[in-house]
N, C-alpha and C positions, 0 to 999 in steps of 0.2 A: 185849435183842435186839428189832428192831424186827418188824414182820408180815413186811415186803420182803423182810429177810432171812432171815426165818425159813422163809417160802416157797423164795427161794433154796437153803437147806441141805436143807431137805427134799426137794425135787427131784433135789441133788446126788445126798442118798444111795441113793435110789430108783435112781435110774440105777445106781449105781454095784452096789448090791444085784441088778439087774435080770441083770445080765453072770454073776451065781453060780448057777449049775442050782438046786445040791442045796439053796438056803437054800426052807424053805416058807412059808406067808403068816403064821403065829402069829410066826416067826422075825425075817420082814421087819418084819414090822411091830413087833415089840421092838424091834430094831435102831434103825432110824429115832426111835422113845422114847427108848433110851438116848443115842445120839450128841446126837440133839438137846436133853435134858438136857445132856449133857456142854457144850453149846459155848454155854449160855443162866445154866447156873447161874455163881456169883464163888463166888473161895474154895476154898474142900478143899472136896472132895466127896466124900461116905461114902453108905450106904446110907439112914441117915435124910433125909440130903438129898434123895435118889431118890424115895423114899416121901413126901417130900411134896409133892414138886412134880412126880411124873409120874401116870398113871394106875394104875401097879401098887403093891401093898404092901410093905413091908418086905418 
């Protein structure tokens, strides 16, 4: 996944998260980690994959 896009999804999901009252900032800000793992990683994605290519731990 290139920066361009990566910039692009992150935006997306900010907006998208911005529209939800009750999500808090610890939340958002997961969320936007997770998704954007999701759309950057190949392959099965498990928990180990998580941990090592995002900021949080197993």
């Amino acid at each position: 996944m290139n920066v361009k896009s990566q910039l692009n999804s992150k935006y997306l999901i900010k907006s998208t998260l911005s529209k939800m009252v009750e999500v808090n900032k610890w939340q958002n800000d997961f969320m936007i980690e997770i998704i954007g793992l999701f759309l950057s990683i190949k392959g099965k994605i498990n928990f180990l994959q998580l941990g090592r290519y995002g900021d949080h731990q197993e």
